[in-house]
DOMARKOL-689205 format. One record per residue: residue number from 1; x, z, y of N, C-alpha, C in turn. Coordinates in nm, 2 decimals, m for minus. Example, Ala and Ser with C-alpha at 12.3 -4.5 7.8 and 13.67 -1.06 7.14 Angstrom:
<rs>
- loti_n_east_n_up_n_north_ca_east_ca_up_ca_north_c_east_c_up_c_north
- 1_1.32_0.78_m0.57_1.23_0.78_m0.45_1.32_0.78_m0.33;
- 2_1.28_0.71_m0.22_1.37_0.71_m0.11_1.29_0.79_0.00;
</rs>
This chain:
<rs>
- loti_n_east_n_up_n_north_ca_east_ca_up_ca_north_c_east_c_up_c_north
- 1_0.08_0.00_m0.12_0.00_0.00_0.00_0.09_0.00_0.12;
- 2_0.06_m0.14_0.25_0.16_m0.11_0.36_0.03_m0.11_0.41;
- 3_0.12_m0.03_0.55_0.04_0.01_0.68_0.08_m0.08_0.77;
- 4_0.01_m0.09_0.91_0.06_m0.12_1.01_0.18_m0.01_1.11;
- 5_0.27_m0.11_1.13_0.37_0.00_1.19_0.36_m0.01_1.34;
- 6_0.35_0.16_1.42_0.30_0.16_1.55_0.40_0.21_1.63;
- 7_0.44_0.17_1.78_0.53_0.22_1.82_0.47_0.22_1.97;
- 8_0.60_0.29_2.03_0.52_0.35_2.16_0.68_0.36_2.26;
- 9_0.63_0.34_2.40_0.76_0.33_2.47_0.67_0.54_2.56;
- 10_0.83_0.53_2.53_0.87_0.71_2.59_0.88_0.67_2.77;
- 11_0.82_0.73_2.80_0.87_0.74_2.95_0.89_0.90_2.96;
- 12_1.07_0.93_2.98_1.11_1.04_3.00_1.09_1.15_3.11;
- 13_0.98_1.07_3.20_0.94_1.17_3.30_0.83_1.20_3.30;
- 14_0.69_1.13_3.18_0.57_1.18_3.14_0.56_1.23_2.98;
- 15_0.61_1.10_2.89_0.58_1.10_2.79_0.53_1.00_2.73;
- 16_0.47_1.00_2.60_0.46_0.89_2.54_0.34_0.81_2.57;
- 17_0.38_0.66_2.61_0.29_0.55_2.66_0.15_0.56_2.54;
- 18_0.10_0.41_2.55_m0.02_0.42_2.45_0.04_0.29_2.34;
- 19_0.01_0.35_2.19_0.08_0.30_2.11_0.05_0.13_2.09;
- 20_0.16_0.06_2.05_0.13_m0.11_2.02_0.10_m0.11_1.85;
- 21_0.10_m0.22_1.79_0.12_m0.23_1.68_0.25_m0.36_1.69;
- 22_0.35_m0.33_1.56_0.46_m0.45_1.55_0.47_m0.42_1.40;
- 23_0.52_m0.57_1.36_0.58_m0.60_1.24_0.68_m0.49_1.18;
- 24_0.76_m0.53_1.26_0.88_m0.46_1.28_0.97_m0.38_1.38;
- 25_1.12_m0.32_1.33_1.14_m0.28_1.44_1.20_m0.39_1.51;
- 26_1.24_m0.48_1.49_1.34_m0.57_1.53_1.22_m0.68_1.68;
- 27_1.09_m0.68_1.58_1.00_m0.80_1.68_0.97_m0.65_1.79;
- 28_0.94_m0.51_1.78_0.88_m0.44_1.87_1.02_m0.42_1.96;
- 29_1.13_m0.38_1.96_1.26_m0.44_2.05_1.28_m0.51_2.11;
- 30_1.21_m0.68_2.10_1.24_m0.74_2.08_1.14_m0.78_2.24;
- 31_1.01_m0.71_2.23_0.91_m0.66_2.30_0.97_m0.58_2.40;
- 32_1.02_m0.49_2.40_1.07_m0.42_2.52_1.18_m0.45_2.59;
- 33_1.24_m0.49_2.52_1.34_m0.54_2.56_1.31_m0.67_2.72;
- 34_1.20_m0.78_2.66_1.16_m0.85_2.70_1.07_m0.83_2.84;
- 35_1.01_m0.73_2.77_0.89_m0.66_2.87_0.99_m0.56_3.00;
- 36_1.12_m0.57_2.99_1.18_m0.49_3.11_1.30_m0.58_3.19;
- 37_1.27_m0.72_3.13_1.32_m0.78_3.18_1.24_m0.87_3.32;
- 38_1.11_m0.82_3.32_1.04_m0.82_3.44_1.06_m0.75_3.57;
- 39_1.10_m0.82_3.67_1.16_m0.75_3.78_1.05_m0.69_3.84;
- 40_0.94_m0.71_3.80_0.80_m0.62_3.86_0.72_m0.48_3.78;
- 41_0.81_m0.54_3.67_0.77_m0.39_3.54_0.86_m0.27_3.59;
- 42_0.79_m0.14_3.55_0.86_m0.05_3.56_0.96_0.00_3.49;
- 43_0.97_m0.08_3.40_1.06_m0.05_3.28_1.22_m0.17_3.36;
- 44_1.15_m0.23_3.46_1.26_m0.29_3.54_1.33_m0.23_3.60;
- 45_1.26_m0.14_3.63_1.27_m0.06_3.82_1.40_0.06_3.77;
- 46_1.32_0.14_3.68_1.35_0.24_3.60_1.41_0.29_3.51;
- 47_1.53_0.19_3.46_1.54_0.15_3.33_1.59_0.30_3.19;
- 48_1.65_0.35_3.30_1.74_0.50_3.26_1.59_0.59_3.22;
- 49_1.47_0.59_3.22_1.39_0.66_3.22_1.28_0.58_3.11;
- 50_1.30_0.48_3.00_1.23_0.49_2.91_1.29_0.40_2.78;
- 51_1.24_0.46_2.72_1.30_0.44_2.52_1.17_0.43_2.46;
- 52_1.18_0.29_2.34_1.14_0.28_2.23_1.14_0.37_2.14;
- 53_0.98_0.44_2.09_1.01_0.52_1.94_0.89_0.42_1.85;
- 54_0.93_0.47_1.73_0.85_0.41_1.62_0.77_0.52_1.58;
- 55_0.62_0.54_1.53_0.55_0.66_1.57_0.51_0.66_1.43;
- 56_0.50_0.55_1.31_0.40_0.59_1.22_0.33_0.47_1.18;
- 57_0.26_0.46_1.05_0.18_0.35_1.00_0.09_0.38_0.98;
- 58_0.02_0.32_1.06_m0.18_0.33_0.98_m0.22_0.27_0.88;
- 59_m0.33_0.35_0.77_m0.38_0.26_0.66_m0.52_0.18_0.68;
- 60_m0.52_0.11_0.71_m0.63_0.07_0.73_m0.74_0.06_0.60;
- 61_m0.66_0.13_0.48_m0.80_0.15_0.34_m0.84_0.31_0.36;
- 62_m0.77_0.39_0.43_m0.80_0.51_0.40_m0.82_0.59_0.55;
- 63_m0.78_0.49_0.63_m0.81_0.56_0.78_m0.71_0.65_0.83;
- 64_m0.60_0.67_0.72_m0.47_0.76_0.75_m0.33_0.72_0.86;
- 65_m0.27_0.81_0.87_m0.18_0.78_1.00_m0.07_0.87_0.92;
- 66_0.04_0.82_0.91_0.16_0.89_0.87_0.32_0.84_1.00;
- 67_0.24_1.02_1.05_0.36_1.00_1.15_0.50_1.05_1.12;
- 68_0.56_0.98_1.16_0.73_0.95_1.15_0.83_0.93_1.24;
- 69_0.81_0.97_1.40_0.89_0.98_1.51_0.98_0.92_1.47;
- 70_1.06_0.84_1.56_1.18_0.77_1.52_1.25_0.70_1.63;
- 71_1.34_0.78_1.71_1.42_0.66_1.82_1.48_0.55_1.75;
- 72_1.43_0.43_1.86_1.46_0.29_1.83_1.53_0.26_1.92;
- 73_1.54_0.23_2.04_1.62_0.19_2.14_1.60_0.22_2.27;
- 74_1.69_0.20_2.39_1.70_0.25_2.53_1.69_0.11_2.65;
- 75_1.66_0.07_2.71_1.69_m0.03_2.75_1.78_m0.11_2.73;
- 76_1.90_m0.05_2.73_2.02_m0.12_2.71_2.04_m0.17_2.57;
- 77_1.97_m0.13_2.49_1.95_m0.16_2.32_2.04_m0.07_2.26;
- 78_2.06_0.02_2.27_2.12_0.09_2.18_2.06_0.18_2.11;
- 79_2.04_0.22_2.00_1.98_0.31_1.94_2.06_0.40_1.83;
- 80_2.00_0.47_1.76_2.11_0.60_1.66_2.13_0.53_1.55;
- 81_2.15_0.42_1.54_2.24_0.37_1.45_2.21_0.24_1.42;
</rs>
């Protein structure tokens, strides 16, 4: 049984945004990454103040959510490993 895997960008001076759904971690990176290369996003303006986490998979047979916190990357793309 796979789930959908859900991720969410951290803003370090509120907290956690509202979650997306991505394939992967690579396409949801891939996404932020992208999304802060907008000189009008905040994630442009701001960049030292928000991180990619990976939050969990939902089942969509059973309605369940298995959370799993997980730093993914910082703007600059670096992550814990």
């Amino acid at each position: 049984m796979s789930g959908v895997r859900y991720y969410a960008v951290k803003d370090l001076k509120v907290g956690f945004q509202v979650m997306q759904p991505f394939q992967n971690d690579e396409v949801a990176k891939r996404a932020f990454i992208n999304a802060a290369k907008n000189p009008s996003s905040m994630l442009s303006q701001c960049p030292a103040d928000f991180e990619l986490w990976y939050l969990g998979e939902f089942f969509e047979e059973n309605g369940s959510f298995v959370s799993v916190p997980e730093f993914i990357c910082n703007i600059g793309g670096s992550n814990n490993g």
